[in-house]
Backbone atoms as SQL, in Angstrom:
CREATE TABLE atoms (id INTEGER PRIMARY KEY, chain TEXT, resi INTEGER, resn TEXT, atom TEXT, x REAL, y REAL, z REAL);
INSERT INTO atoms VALUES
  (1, 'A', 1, 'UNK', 'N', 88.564, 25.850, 60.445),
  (2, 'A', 1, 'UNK', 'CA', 89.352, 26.974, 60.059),
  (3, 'A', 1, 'UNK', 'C', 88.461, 28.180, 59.778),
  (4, 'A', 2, 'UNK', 'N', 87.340, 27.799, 59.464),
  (5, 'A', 2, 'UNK', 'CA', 86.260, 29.245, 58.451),
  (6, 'A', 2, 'UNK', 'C', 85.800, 29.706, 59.822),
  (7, 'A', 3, 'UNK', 'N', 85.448, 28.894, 61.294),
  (8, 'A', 3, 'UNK', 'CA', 85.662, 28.745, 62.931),
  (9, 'A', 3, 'UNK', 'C', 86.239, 29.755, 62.815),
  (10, 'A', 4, 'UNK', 'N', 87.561, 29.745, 62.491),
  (11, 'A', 4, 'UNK', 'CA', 88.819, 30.174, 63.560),
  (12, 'A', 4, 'UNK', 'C', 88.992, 31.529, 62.757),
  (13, 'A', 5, 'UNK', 'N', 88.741, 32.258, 61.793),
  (14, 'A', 5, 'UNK', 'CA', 88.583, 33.042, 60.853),
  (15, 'A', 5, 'UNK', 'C', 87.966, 34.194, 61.484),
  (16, 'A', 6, 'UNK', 'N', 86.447, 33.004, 61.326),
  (17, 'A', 6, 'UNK', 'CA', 85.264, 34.544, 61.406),
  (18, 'A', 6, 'UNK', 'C', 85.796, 35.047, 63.507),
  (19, 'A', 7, 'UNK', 'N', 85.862, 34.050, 63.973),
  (20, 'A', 7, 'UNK', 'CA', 86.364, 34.726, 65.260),
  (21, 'A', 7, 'UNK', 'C', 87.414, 35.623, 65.168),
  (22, 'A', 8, 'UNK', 'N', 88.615, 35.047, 63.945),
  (23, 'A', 8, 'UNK', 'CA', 89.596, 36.372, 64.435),
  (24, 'A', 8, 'UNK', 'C', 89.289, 37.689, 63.758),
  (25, 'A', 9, 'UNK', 'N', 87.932, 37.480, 62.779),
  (26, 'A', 9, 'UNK', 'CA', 87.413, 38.796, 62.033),
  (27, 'A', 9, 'UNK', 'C', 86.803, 39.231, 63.609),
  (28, 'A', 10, 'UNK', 'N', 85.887, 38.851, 64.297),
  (29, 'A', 10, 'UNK', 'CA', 85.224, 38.866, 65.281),
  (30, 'A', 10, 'UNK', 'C', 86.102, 40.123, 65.873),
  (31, 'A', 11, 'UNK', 'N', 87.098, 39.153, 66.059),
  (32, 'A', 11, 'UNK', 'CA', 88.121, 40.332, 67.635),
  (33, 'A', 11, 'UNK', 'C', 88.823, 41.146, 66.637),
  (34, 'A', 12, 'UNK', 'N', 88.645, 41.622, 65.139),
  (35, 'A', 12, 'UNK', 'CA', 89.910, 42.131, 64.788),
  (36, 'A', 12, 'UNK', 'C', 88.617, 43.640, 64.819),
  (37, 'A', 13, 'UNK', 'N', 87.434, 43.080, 64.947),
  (38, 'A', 13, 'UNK', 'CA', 86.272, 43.992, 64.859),
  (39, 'A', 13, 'UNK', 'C', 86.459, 44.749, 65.709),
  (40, 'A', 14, 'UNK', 'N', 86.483, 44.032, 67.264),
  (41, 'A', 14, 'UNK', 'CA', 85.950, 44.637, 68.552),
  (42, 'A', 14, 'UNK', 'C', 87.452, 45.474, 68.533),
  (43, 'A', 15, 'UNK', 'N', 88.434, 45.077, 68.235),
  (44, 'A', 15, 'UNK', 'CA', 90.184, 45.934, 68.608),
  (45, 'A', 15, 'UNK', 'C', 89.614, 46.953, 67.798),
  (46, 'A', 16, 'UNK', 'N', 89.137, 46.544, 66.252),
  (47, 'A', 16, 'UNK', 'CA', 89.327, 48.491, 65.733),
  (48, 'A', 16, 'UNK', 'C', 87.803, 49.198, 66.290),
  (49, 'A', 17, 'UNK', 'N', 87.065, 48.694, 66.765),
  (50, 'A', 17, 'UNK', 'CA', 85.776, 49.877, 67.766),
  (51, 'A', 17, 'UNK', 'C', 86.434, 50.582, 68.637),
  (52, 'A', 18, 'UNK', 'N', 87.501, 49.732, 69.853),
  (53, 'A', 18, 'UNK', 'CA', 88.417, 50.016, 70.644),
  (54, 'A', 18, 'UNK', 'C', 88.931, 50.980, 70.439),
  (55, 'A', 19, 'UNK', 'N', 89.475, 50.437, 69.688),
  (56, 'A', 19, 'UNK', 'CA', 90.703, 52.078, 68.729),
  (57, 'A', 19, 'UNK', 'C', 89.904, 52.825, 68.535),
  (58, 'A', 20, 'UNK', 'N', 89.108, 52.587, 68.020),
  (59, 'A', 20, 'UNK', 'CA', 88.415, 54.094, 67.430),
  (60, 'A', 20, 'UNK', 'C', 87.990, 55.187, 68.621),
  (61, 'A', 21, 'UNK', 'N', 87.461, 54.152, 69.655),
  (62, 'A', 21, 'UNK', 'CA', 87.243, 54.470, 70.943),
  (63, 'A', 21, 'UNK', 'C', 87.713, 55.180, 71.873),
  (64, 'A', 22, 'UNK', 'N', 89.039, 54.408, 71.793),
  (65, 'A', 22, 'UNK', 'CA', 90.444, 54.981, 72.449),
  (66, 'A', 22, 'UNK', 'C', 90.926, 56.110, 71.613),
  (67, 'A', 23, 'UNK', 'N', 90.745, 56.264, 70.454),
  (68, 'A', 23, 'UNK', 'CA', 91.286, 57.863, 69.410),
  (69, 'A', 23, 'UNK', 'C', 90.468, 58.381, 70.021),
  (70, 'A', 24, 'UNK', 'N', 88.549, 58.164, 69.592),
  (71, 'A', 24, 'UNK', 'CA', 88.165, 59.392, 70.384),
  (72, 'A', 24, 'UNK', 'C', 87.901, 60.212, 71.496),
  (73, 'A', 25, 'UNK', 'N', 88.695, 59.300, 72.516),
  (74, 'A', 25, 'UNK', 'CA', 88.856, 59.810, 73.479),
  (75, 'A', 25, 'UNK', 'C', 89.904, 60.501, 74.137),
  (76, 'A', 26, 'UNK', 'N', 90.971, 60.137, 72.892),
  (77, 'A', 26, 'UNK', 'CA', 91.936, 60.990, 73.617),
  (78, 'A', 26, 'UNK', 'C', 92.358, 62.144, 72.748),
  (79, 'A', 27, 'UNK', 'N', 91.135, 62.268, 71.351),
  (80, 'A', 27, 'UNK', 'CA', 91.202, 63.762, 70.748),
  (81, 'A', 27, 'UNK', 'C', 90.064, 64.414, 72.084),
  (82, 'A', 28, 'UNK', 'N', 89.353, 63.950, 72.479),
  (83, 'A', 28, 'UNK', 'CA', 88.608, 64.596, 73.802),
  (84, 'A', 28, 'UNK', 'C', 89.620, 65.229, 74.611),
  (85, 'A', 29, 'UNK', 'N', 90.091, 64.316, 74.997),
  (86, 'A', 29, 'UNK', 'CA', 91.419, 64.443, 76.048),
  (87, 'A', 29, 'UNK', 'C', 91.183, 65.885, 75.668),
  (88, 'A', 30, 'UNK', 'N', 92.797, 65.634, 74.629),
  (89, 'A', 30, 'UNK', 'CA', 93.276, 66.575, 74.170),
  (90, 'A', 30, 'UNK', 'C', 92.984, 68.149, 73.688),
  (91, 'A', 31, 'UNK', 'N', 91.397, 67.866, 73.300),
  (92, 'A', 31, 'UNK', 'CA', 90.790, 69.372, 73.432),
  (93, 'A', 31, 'UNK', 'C', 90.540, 70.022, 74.504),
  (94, 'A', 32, 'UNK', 'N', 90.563, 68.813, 75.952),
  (95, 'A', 32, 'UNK', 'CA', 90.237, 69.615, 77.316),
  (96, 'A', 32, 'UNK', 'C', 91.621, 69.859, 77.763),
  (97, 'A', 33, 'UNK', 'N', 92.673, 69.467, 77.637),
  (98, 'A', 33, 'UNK', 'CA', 94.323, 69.838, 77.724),
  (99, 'A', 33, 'UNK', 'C', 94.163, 71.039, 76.929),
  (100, 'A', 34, 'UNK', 'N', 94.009, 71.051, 75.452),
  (101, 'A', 34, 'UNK', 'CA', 94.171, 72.381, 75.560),
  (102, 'A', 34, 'UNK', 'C', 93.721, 73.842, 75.819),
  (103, 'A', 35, 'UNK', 'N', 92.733, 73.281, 75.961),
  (104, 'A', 35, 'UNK', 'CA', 91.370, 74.270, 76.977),
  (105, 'A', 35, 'UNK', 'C', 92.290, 74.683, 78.328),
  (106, 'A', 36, 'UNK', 'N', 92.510, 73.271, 78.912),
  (107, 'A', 36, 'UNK', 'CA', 93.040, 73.654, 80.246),
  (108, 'A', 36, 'UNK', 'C', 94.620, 74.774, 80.083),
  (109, 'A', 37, 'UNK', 'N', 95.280, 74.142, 79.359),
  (110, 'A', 37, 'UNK', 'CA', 96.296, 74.964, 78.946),
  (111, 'A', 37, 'UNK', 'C', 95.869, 76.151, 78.515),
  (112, 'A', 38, 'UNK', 'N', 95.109, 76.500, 78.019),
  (113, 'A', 38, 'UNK', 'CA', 95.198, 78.029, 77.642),
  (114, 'A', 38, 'UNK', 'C', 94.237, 78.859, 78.980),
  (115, 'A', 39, 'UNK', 'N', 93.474, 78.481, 79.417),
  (116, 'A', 39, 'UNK', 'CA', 92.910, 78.850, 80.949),
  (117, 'A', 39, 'UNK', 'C', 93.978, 79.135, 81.673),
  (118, 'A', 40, 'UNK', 'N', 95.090, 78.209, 81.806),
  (119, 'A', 40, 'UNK', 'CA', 96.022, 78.410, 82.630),
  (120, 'A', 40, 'UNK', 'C', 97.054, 79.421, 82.547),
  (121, 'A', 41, 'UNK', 'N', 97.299, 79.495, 81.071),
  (122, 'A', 41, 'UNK', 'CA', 97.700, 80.949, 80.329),
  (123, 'A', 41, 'UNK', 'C', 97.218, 81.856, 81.079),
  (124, 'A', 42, 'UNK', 'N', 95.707, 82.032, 80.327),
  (125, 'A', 42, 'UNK', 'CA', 94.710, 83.068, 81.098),
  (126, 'A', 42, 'UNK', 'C', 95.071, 83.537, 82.533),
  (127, 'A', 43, 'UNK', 'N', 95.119, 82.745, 83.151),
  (128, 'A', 43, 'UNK', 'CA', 94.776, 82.904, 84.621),
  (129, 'A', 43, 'UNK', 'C', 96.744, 83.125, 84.877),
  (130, 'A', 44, 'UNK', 'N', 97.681, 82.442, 84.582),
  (131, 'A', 44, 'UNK', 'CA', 98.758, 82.922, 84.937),
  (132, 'A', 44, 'UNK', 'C', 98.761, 84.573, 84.832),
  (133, 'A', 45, 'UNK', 'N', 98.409, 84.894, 83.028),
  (134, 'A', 45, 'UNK', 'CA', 98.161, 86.456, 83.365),
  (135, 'A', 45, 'UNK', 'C', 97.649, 87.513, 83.407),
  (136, 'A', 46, 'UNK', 'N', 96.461, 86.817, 84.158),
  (137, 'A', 46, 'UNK', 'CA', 95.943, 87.379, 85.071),
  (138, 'A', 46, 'UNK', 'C', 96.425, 87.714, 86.267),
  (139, 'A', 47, 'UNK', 'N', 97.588, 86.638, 87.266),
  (140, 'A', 47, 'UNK', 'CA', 97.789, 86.401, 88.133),
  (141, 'A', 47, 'UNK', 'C', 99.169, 87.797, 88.109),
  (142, 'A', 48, 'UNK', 'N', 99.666, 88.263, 87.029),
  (143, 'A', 48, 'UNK', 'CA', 100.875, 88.750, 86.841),
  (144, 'A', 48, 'UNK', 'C', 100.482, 89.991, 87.259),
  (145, 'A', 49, 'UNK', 'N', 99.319, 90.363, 86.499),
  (146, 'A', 49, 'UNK', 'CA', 98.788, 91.896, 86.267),
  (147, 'A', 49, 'UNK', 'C', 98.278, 92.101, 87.810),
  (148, 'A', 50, 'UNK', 'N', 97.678, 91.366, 88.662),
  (149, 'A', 50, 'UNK', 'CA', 96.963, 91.269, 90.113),
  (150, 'A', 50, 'UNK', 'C', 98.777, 91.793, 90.700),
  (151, 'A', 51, 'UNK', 'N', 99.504, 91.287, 90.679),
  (152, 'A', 51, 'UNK', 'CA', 100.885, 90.998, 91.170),
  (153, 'A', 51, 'UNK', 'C', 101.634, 92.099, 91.231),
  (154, 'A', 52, 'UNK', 'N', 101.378, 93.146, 89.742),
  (155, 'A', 52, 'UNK', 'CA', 101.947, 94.181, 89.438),
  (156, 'A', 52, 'UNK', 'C', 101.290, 95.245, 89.935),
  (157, 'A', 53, 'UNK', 'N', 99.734, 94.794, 89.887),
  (158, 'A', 53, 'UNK', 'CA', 98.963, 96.178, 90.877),
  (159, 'A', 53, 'UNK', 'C', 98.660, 96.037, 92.010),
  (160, 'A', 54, 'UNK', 'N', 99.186, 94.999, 92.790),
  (161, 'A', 54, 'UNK', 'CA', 99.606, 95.129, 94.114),
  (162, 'A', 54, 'UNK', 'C', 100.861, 95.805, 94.605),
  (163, 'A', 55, 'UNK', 'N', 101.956, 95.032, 93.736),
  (164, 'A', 55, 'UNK', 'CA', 103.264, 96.496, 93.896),
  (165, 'A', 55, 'UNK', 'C', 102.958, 97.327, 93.852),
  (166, 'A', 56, 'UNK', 'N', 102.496, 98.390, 92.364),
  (167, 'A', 56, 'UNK', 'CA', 102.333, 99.310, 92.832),
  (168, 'A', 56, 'UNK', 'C', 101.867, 99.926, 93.904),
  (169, 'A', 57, 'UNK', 'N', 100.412, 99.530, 94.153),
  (170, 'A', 57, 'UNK', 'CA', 99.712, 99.846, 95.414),
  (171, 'A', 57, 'UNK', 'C', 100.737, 99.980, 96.497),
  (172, 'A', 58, 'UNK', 'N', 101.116, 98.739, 96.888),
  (173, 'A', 58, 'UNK', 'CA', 102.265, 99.032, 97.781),
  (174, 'A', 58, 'UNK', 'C', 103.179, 100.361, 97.661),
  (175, 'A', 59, 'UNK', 'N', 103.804, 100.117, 96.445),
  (176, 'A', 59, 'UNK', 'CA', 104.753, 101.593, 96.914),
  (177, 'A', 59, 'UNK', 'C', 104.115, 102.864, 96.906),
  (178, 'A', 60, 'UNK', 'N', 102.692, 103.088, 95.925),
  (179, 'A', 60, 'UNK', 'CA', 101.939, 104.039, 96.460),
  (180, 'A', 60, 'UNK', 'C', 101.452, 104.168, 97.671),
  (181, 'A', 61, 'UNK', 'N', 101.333, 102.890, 98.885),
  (182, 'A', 61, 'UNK', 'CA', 101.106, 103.090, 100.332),
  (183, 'A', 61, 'UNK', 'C', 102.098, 103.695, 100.855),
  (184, 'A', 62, 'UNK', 'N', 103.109, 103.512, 100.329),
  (185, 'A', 62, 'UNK', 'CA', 104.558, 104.080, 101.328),
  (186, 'A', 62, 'UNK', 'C', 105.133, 105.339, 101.111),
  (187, 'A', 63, 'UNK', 'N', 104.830, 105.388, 99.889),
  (188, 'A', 63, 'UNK', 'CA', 104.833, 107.042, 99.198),
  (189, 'A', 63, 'UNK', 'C', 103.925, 107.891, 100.216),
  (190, 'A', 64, 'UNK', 'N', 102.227, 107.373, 100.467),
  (191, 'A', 64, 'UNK', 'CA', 101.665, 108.164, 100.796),
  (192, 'A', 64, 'UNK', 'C', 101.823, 108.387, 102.836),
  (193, 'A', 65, 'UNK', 'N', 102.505, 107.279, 103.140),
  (194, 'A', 65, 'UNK', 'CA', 103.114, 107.177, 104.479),
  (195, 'A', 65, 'UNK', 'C', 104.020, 107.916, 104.589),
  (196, 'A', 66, 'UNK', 'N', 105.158, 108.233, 103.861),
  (197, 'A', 66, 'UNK', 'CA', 106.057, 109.009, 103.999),
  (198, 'A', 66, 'UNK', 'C', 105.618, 110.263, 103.683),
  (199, 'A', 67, 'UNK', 'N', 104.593, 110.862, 103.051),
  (200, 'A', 67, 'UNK', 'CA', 103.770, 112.192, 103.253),
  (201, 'A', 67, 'UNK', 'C', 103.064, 112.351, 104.081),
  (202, 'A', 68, 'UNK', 'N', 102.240, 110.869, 104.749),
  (203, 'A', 68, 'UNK', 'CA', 101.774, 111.892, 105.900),
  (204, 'A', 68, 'UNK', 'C', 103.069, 112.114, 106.834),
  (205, 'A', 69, 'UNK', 'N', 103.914, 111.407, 107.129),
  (206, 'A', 69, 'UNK', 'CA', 104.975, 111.386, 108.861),
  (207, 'A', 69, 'UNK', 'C', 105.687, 113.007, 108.357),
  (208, 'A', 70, 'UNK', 'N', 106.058, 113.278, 107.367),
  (209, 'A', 70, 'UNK', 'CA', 106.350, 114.993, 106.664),
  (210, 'A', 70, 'UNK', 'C', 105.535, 115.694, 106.838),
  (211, 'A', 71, 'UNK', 'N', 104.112, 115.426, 106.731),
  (212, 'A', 71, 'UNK', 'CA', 103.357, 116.210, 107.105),
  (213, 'A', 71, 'UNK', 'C', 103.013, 116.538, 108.745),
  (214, 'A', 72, 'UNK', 'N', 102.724, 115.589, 109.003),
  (215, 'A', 72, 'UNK', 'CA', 102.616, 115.365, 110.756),
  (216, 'A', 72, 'UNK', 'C', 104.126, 116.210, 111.507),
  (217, 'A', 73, 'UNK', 'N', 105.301, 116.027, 110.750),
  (218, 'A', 73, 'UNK', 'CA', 106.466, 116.666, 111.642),
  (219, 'A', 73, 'UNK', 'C', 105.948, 118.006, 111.114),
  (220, 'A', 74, 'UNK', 'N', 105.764, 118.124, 109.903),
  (221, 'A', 74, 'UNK', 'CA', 105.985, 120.058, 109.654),
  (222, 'A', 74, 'UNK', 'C', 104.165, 120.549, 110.361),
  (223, 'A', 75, 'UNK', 'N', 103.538, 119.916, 110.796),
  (224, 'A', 75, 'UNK', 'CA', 102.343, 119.801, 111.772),
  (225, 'A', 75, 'UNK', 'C', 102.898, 119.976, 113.243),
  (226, 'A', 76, 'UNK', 'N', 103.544, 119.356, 113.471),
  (227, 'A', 76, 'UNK', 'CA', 104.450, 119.608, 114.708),
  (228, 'A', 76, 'UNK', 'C', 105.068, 120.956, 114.833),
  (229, 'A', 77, 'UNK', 'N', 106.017, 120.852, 114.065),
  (230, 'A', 77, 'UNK', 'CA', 107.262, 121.733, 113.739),
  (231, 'A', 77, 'UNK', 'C', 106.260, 123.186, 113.785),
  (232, 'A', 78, 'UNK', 'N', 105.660, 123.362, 113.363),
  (233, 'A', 78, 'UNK', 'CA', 104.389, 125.168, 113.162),
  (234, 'A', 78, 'UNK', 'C', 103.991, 124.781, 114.632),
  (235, 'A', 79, 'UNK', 'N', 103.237, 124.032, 115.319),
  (236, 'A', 79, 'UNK', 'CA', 102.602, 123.950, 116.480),
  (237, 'A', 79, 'UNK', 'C', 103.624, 124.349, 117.827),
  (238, 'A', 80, 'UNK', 'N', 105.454, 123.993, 117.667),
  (239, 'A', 80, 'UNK', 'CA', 106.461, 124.825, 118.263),
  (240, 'A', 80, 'UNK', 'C', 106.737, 126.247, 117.962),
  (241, 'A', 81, 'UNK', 'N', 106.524, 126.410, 116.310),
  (242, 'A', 81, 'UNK', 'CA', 106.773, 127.824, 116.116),
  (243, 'A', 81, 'UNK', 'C', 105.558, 128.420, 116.870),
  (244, 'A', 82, 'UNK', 'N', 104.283, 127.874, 116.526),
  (245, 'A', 82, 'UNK', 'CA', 103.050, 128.746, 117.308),
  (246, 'A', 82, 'UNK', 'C', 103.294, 128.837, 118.841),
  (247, 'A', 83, 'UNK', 'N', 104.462, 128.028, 119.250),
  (248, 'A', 83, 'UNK', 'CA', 104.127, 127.960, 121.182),
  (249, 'A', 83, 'UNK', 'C', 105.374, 128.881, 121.182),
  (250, 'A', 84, 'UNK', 'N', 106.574, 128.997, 120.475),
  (251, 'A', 84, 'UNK', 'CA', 107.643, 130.198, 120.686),
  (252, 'A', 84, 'UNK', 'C', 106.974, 131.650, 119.958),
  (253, 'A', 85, 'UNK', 'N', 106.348, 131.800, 119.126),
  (254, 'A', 85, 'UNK', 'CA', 105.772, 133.105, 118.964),
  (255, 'A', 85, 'UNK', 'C', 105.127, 133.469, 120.192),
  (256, 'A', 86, 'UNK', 'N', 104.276, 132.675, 120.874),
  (257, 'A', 86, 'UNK', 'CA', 103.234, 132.890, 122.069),
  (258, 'A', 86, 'UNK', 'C', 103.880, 133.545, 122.667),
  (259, 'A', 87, 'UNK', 'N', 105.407, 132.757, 123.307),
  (260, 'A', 87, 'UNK', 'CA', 106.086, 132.665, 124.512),
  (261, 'A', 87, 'UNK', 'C', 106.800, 134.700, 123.909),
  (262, 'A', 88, 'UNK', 'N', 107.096, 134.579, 123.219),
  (263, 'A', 88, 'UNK', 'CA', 107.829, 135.440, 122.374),
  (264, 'A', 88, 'UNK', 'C', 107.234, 136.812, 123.051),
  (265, 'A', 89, 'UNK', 'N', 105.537, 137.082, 122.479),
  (266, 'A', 89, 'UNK', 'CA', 104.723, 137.831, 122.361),
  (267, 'A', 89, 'UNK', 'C', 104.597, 138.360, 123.887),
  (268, 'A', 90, 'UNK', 'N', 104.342, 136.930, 124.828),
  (269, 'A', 90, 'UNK', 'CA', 104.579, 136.991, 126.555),
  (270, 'A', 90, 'UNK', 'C', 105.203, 137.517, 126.634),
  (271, 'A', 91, 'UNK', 'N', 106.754, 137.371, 126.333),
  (272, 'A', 91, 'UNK', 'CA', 107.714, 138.129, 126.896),
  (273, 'A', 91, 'UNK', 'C', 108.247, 139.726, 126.384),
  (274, 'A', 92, 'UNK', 'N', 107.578, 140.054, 125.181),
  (275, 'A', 92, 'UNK', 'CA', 107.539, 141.038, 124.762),
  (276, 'A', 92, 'UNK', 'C', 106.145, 142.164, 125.623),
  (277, 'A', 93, 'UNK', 'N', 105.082, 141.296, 125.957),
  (278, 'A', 93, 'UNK', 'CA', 104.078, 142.441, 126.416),
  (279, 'A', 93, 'UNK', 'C', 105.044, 142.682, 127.928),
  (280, 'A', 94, 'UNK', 'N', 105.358, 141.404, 128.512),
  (281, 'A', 94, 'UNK', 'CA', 105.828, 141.869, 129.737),
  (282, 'A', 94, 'UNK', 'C', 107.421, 142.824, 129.774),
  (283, 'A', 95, 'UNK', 'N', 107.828, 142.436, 128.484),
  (284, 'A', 95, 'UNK', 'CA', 108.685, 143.951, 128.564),
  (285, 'A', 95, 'UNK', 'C', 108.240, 145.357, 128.469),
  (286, 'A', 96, 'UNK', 'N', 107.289, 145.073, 128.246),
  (287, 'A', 96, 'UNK', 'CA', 106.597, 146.712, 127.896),
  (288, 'A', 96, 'UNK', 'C', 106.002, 146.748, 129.085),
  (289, 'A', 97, 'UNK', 'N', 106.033, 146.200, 129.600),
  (290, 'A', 97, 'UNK', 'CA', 104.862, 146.422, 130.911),
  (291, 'A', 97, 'UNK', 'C', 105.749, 147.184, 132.192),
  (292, 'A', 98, 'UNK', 'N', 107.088, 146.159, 131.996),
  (293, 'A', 98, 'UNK', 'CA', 108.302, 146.411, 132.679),
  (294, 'A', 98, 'UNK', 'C', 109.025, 148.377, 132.073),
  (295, 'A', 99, 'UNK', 'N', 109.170, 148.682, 130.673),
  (296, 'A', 99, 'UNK', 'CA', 109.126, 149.606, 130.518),
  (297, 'A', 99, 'UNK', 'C', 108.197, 150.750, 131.313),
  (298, 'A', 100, 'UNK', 'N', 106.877, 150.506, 131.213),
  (299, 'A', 100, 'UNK', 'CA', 106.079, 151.377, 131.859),
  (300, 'A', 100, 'UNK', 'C', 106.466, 151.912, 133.205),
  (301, 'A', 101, 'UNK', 'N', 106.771, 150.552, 133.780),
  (302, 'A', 101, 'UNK', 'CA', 107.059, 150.268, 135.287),
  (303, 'A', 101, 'UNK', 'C', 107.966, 151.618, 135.572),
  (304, 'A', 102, 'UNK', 'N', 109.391, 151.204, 134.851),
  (305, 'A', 102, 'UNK', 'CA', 110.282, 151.766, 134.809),
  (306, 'A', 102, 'UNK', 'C', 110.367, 153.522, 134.382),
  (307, 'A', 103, 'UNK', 'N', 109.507, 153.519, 133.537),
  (308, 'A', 103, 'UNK', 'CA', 108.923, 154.912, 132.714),
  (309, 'A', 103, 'UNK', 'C', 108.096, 155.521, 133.983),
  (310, 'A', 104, 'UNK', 'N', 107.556, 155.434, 134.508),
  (311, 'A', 104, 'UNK', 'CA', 106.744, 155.672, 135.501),
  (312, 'A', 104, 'UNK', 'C', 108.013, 155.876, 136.800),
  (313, 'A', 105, 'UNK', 'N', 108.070, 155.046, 137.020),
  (314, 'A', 105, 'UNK', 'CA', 108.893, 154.920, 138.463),
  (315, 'A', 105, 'UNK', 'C', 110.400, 156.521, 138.266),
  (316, 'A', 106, 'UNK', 'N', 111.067, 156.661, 136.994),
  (317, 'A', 106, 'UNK', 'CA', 111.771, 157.302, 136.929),
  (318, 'A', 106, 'UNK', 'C', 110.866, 158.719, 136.523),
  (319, 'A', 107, 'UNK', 'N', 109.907, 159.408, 136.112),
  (320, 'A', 107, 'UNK', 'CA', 108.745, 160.120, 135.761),
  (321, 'A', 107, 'UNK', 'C', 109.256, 160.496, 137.312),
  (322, 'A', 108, 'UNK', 'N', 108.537, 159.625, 138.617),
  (323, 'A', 108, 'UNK', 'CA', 108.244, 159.893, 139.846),
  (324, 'A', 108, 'UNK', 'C', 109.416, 160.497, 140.438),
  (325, 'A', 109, 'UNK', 'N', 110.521, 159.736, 140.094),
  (326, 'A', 109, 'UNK', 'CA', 111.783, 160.105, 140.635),
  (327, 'A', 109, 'UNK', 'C', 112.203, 161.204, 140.638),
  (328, 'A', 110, 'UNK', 'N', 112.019, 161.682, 138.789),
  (329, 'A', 110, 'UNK', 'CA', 112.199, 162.939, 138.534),
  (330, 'A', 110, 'UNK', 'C', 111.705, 164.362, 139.114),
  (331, 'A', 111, 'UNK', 'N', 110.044, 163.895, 139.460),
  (332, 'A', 111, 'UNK', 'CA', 109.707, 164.457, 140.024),
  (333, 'A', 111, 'UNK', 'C', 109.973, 164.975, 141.704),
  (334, 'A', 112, 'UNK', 'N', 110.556, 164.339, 142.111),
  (335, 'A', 112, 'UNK', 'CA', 111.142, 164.706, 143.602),
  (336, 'A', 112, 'UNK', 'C', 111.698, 165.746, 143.670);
């Protein structure tokens, strides 16, 4: 019986090392869970703020797209006014030219 005793002192030894073993490993655990958990915090927002200044960016790309294609038409739009002033100016010297013509030609007439 004093046998059968000190053996079950024996194993009642090695179960509480175990335990103790097994606690401290899973307060380990548990400090790298919550390490990991709050990293993951971290990094979620982080991930939010990356997320939000990519939107923006975005709609500041489209903002600045829709200023240039406004710009490029009213770039256009002056480059027609500059080709009808031209045309304008053409057809104004050649009216005067046509005046002369005419100023002249009746001058001559008169003169007959």
């Amino acid at each position: 019986m004093l046998s059968k005793s000190g053996d079950l002192e024996e194993e009642l030894k090695n179960v509480t090392n175990n335990l103790k073993s097994l606690e401290a490993q899973a307060e380990k655990y548990s400090q790298k869970e919550d390490k990991f958990e709050e990293e993951i915090k971290v990094l979620t927002e982080k991930l939010k703020e990356a997320e939000t200044r990519a939107e923006f960016a975005e709609r500041s790309v489209a903002k600045l797209e829709k200023t240039i294609d406004d710009l490029e038409d009213e770039v256009y739009a002056q480059k027609l006014k500059g080709k009808a002033l031209k045309n304008l100016a053409s057809a104004k010297e050649e009216n005067l030219d046509m005046h002369q013509v005419l100023d002249q030609t009746l001058l001559e007439l008169n003169n007959m």
